[in-house]
C-alpha positions as CSV (number, residue, x, y, z in Angstrom):
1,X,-52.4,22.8,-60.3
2,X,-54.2,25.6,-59.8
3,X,-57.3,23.6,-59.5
4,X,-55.5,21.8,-56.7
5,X,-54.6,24.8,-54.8
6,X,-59.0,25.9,-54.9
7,X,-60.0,22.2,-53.6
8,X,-56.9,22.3,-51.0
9,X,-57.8,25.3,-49.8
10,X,-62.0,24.8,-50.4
11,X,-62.0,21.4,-48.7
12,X,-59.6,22.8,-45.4
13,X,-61.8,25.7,-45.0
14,X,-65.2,23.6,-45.3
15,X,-63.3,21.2,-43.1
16,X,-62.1,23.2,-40.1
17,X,-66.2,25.0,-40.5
18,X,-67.8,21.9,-40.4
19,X,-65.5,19.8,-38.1
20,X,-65.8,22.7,-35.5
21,X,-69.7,22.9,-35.9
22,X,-69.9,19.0,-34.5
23,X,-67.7,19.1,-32.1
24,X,-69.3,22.6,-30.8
25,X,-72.6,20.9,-30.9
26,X,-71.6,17.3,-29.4
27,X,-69.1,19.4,-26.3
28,X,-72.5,21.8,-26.0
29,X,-74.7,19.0,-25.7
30,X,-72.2,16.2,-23.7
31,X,-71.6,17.0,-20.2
32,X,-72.6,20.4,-18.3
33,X,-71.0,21.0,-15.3
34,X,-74.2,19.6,-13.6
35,X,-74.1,16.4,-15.3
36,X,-70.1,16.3,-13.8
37,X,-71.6,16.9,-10.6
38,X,-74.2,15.2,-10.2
39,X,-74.2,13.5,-7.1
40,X,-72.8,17.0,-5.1
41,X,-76.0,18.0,-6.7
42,X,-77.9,15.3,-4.8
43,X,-76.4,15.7,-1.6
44,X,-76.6,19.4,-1.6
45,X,-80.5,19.4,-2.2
46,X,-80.5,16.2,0.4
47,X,-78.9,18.9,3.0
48,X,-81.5,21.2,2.1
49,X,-84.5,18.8,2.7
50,X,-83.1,18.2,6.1
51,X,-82.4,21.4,7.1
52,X,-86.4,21.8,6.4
53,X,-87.2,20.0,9.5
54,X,-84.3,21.8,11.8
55,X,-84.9,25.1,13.6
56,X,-83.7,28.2,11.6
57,X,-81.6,29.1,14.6
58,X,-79.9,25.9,14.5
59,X,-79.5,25.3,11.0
60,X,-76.0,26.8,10.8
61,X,-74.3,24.3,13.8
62,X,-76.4,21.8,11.6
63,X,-75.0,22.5,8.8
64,X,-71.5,22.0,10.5
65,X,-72.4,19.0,11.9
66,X,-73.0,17.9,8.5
67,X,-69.6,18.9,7.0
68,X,-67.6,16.8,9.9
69,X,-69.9,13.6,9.2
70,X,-69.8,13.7,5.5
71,X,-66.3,15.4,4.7
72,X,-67.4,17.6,3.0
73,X,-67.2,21.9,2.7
74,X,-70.1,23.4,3.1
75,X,-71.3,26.7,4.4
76,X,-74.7,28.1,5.8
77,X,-74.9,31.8,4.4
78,X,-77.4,34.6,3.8
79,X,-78.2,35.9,-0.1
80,X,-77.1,39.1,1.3
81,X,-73.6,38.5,0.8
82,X,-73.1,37.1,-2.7
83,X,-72.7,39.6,-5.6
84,X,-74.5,38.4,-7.8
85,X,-76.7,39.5,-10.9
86,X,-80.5,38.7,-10.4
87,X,-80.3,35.7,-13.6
88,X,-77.9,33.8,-11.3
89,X,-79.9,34.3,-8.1
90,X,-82.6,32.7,-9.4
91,X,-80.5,30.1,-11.0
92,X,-79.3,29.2,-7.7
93,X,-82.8,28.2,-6.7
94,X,-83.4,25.5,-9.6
95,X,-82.7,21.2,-9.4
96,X,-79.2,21.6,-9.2
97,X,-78.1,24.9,-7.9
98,X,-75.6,27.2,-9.7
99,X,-71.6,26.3,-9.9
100,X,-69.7,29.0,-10.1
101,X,-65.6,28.8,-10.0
102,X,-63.1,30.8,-8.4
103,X,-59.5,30.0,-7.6
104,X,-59.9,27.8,-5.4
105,X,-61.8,25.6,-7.6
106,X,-65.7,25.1,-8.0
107,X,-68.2,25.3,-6.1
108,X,-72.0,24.7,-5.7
109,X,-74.6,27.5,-4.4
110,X,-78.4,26.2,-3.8
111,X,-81.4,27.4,-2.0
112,X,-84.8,26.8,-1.6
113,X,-88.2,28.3,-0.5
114,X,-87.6,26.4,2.9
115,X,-83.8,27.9,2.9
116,X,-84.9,31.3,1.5
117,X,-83.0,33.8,2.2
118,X,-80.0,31.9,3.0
119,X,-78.4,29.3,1.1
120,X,-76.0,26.6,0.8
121,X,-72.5,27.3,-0.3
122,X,-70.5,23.4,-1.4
123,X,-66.8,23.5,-2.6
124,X,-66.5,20.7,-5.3
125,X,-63.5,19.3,-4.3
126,X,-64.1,17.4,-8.6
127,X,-62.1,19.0,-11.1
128,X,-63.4,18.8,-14.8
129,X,-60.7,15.6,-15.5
130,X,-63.7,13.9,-17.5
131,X,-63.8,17.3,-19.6
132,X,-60.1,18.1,-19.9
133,X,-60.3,14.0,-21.1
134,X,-62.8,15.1,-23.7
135,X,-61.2,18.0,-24.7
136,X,-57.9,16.2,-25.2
137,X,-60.4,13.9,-27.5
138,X,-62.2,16.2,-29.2
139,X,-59.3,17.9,-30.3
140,X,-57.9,14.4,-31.4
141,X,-61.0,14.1,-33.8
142,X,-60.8,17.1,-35.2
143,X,-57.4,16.7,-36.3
144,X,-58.2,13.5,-37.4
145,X,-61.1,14.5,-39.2
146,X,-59.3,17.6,-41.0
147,X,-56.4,14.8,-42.0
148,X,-59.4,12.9,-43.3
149,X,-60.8,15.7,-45.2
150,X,-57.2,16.6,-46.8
151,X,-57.0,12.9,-47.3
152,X,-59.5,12.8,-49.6
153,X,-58.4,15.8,-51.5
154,X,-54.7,14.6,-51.9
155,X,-55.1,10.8,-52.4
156,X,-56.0,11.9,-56.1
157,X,-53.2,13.6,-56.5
158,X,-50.8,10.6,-55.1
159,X,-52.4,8.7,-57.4
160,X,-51.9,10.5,-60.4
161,X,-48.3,11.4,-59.2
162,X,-48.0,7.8,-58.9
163,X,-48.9,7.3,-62.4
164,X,-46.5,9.5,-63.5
165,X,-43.9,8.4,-61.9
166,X,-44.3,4.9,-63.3
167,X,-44.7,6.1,-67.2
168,X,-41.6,8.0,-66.0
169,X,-40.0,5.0,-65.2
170,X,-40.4,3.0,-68.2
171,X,-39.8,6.1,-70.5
172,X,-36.7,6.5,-68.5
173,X,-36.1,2.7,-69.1
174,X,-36.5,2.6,-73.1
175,X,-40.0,2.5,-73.5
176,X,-40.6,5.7,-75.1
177,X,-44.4,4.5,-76.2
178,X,-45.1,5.4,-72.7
179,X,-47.9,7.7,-72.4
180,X,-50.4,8.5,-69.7
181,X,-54.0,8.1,-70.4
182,X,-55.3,11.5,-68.8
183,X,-57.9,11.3,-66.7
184,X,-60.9,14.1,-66.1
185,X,-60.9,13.9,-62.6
186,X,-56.5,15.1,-61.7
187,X,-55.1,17.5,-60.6
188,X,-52.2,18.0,-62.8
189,X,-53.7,17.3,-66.4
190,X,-51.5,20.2,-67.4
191,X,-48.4,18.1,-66.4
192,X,-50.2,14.8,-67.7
193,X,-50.7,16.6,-71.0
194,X,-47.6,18.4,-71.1
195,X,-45.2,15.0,-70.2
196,X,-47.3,13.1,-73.2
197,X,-46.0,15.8,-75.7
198,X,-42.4,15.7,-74.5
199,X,-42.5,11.8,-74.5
200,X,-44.1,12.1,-78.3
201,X,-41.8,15.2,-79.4
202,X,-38.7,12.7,-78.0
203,X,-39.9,9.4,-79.7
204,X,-40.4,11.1,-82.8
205,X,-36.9,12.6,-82.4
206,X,-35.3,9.3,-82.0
207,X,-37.5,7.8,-84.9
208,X,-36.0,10.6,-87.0
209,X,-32.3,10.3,-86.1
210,X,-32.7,6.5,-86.5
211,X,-34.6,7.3,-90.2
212,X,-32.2,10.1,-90.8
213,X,-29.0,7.5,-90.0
214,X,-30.7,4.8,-92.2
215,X,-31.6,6.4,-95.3
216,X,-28.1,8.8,-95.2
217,X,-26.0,5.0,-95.4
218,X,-28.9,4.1,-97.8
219,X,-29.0,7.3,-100.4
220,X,-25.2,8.1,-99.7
221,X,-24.3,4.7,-101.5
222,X,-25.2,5.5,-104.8
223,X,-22.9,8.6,-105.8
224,X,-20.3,7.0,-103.8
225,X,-20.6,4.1,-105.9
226,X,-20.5,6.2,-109.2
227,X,-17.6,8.4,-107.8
228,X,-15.6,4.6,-107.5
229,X,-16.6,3.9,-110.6
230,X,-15.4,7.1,-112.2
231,X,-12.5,6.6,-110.6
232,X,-11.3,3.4,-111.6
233,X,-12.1,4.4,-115.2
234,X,-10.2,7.9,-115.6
235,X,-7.2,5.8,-113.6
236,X,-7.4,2.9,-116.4
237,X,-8.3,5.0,-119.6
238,X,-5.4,6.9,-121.5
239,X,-8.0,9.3,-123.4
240,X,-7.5,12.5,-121.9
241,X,-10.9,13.5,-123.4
242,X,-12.5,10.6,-121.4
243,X,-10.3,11.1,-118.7
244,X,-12.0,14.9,-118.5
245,X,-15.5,13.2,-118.8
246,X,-15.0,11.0,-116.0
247,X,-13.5,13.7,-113.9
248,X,-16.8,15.8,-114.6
249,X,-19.0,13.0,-113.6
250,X,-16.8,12.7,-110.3
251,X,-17.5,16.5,-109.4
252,X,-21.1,16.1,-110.1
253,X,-21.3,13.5,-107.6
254,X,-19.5,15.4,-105.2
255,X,-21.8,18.4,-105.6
256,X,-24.8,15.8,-105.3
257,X,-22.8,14.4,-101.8
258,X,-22.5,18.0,-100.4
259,X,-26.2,18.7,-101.1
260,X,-27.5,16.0,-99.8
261,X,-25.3,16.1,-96.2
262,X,-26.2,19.6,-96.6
263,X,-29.8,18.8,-96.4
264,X,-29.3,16.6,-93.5
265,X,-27.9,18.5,-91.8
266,X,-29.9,21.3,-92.3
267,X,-32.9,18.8,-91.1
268,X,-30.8,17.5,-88.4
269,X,-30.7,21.2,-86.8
270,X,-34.3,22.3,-87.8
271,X,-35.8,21.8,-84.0
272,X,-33.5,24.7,-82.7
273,X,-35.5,27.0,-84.3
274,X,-38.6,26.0,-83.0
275,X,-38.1,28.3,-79.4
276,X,-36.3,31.0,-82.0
277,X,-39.9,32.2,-83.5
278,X,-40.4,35.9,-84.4
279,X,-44.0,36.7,-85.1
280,X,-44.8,39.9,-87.0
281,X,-48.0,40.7,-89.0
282,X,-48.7,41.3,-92.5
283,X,-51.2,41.4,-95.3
284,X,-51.8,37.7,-96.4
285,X,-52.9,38.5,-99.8
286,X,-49.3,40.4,-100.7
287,X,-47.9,38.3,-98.9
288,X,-48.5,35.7,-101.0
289,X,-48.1,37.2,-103.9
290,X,-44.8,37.9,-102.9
291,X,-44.1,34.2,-102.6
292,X,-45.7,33.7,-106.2
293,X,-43.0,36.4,-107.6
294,X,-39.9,34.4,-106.1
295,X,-41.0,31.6,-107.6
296,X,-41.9,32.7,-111.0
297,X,-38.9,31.8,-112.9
298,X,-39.6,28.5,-111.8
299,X,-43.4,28.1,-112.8
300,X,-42.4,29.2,-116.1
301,X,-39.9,27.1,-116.8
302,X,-42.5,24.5,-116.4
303,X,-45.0,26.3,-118.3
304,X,-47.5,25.9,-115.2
305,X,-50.0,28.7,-114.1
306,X,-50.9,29.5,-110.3
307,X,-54.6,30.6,-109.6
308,X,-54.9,32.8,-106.1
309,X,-57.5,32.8,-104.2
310,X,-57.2,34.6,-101.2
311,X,-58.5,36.8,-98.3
312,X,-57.2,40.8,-98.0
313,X,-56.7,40.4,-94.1
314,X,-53.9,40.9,-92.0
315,X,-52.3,37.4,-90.1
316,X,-49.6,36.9,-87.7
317,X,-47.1,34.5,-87.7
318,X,-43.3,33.7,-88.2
319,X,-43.3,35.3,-92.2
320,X,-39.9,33.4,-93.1
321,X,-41.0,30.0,-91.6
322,X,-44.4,30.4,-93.1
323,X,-43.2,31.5,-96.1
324,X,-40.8,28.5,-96.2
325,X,-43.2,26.1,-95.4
326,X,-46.0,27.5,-98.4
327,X,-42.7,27.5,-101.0
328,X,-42.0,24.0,-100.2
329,X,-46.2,23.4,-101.0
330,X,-45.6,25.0,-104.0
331,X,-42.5,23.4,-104.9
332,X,-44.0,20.3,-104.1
333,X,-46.5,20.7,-106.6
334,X,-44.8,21.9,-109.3
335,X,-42.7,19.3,-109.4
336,X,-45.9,16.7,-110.3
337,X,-48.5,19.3,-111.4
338,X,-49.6,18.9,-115.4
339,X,-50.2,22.2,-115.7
340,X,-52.7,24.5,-112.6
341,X,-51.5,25.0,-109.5
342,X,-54.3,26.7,-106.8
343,X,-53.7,28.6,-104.0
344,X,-56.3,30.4,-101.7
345,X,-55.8,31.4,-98.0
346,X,-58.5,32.2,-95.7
347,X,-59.4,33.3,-92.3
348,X,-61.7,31.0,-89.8
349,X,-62.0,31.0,-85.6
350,X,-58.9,32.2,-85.3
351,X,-57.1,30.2,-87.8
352,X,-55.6,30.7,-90.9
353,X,-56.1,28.3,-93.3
354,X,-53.5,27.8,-96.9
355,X,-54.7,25.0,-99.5
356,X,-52.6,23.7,-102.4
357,X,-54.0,21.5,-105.2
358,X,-52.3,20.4,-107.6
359,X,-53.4,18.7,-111.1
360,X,-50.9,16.0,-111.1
361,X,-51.1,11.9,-110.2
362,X,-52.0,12.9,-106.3
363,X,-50.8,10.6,-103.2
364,X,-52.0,7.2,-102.9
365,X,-54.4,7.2,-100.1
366,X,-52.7,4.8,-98.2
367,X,-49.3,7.6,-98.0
368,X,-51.4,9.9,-96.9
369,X,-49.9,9.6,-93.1
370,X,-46.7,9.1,-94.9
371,X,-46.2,11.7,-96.5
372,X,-44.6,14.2,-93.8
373,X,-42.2,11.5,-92.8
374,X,-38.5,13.1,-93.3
375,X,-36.4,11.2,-96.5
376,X,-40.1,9.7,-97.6
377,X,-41.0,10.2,-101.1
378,X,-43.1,7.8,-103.2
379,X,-41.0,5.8,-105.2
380,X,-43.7,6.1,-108.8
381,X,-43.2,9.6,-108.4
382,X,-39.4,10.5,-108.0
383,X,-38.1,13.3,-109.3
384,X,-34.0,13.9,-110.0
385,X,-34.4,17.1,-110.0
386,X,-35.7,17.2,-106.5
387,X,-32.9,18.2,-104.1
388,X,-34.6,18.2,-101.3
389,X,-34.2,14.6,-100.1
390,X,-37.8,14.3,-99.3
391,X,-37.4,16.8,-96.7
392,X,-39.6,19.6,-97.8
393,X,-42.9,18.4,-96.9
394,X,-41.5,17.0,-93.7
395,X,-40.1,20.8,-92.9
396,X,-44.1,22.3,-93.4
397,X,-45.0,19.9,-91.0
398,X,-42.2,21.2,-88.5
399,X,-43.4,24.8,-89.9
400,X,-47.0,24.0,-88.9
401,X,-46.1,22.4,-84.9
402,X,-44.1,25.2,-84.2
403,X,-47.5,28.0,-85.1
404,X,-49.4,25.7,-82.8
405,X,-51.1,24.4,-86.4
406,X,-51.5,21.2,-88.6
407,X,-50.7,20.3,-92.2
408,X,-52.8,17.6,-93.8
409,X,-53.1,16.1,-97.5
410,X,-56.1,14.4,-99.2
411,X,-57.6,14.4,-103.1
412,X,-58.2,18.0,-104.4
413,X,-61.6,18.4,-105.4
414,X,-60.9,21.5,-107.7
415,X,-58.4,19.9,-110.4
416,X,-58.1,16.1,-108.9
417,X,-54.3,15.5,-108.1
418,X,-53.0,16.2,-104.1
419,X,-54.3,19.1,-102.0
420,X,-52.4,20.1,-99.0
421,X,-53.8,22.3,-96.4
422,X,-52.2,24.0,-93.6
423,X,-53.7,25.4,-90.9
424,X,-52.1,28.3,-88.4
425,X,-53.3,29.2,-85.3
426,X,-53.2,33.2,-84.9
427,X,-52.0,34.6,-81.7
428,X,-52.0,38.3,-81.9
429,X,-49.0,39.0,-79.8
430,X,-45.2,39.3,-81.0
């Protein structure tokens, strides 16, 4: 908008310059008053050549004479009495005289060598109507030229308002693939920009809730099944040790219920946080060494080792969310890693970059843009003992919007199973 608000005011200034230069130069150059007058002009200098021939004595009855017959006031008067600077003197001698105006109206003075040093004094009983006309037209055009200058500048801007109104329209109606394709010449490609995030941020909402609703009836079946199951056999067996067995099995898949509603739910209120950020700085390096300590019990238990490769400078960013997001990375890996995990972090334009390879199967190429969907997890390579529901990875991804960053996966080159790499953008403000 602000761009709009320069060319708005740009183009009305250039306007109202330009648009008063013409009509300045057309209103200098149309009529003067002699053009309005003309044939006063005429008859004036006509009086003069005939008062050439009369006596100077009897040039002033003449001149009367000539008022009666042609209807006209007129005047037969020395130089001495006008007022007048020198420059107008002398314009009073050239084709056309001088018109002067007074309150009375205008009127016309003229002399000549033959009148000299008297002169001819006409009131022009013509008032300017032609140029009051042309004002009232002038002014006309210019108004309708500044409307045509401000035309030019908001008709873009109708347009592209229009365009949003209509994506508006069919987002509003159900359509929420409704984008705008941003043009380089708008006004508003802030707004443009900013209504095709909320419209993608909202489909992928509703994509989730509809995933989330599926696979919860899909993945809920299973240990409600088993708990039926369990059921109907401790009701029907009359071995209290088997009776105690089933009863077990029951409570396990109670626990496994609660966890998983726990991690939907948990997913289902993740966005809240995304306007709840606190960014606060730290050494990356300890930091991440830090994160390698928590999980420690965990890496040993699976008898994998963690390389760490990283930079010694300070970053700035959300520490729990980030720190959330690399644990589920690591978690991730661990849980298909043979036995290396690698971890580096690293500072570029402003960015801070986190890779972890694993040496484990990898991701089909084909998952790759899968693999951040919430509840997807490839079905060769499901693990039990995973409680996160397939959540985790989606959660980085989350982890990564909200720092204004991107998560990706492809084949690590370093050990050969999946690398994932997430990339920060570092703002250095709190």
């Amino acid at each position: 908008m602000k761009k709009f608000y320069i060319s708005l005011l740009g183009s009305a200034l250039l306007s109202i310059v330009v648009l008063g230069w013409l009509i300045d130069a057309f209103s200098q150059q149309a009529h003067t008053p002699q053009d309005e007058f003309s044939q006063q002009s005429k008859m004036i200098m006509g009086f003069s050549k005939q008062l050439a021939n009369i006596p100077t004595s009897e040039r002033s009855d003449y001149v009367k004479q000539l008022a009666l017959e042609f209807d006209v006031l007129i005047d037969y008067k020395p130089n001495e009495s006008l007022a007048l600077p020198p420059s107008l003197l002398l314009q009073m001698h050239t084709p056309g005289g001088l018109i002067l105006e007074d309150q009375q109206g205008f009127y016309m003075l003229y002399s000549s060598d033959v009148l000299n040093p008297f002169h001819l004094s006409m009131r022009l009983d013509k008032i300017f109507d032609s140029e009051q006309h042309n004002d009232i037209i002038l002014t006309l055009l210019f108004y309708a030229g500044l409307c045509v200058f401000m035309g030019f500048i908001i008709a873009p801007l109708a347009k592209r308002l229009t365009v949003l109104n209509e994506a508006a329209k069919k987002f509003a109606s159900g359509n929420v693939q409704a984008r705008i394709k941003v043009s380089h010449f708008t006004y508003i490609k802030d707004v443009e920009l900013t209504f095709n995030r909320m419209a993608s941020q909202i489909e992928k909402l509703v994509a989730e809730n509809k995933l989330m609703a599926s696979s919860l009836s899909h993945d809920i079946r299973t240990p409600i099944a088993c708990l039926r199951f369990g059921l109907d056999a401790a009701l029907d067996s009359h071995d209290e040790q088997k009776i105690k067995q089933y009863l077990t099995r029951m409570e396990n898949d109670l626990d496994h219920m609660e966890s998983m509603l726990s991690s939907y739910l948990a997913f289902a209120t993740l966005e809240q946080n995304a306007n709840k950020l606190t960014y606060s700085s730290t050494n990356i390096k300890s930091y991440l060494e830090d994160i390698l300590v928590q999980l420690a019990p965990k890496l040993e238990m699976q008898m994998l080792s963690v390389q760490l490769n990283s930079t010694d400078k300070i970053i700035n960013a959300d520490l729990h969310w980030l720190a959330r997001a690399i644990t589920n990375l690591l978690t991730n890996a661990s849980d298909f890693a043979n036995q290396h995990i690698y971890l580096s972090a690293k500072l570029h334009e402003q960015q801070l970059i986190i890779t972890v390879e694993d040496d484990g199967p990898g991701i089909a190429r084909e998952n790759f843009s899968n693999v951040f969907s919430p509840f997807f997890r490839e079905e060769a390579h499901r693990n039990r003992a995973d409680k996160s529901y397939g959540l985790g990875l989606a959660i980085v991804e989350k982890v990564a919007d909200w720092h204004h960053g991107s998560v990706k996966v492809s084949k690590s080159t370093q050990l050969g199973g999946a690398c994932f790499t997430l990339t920060i953008a570092q703002h250095h403000n709190s």
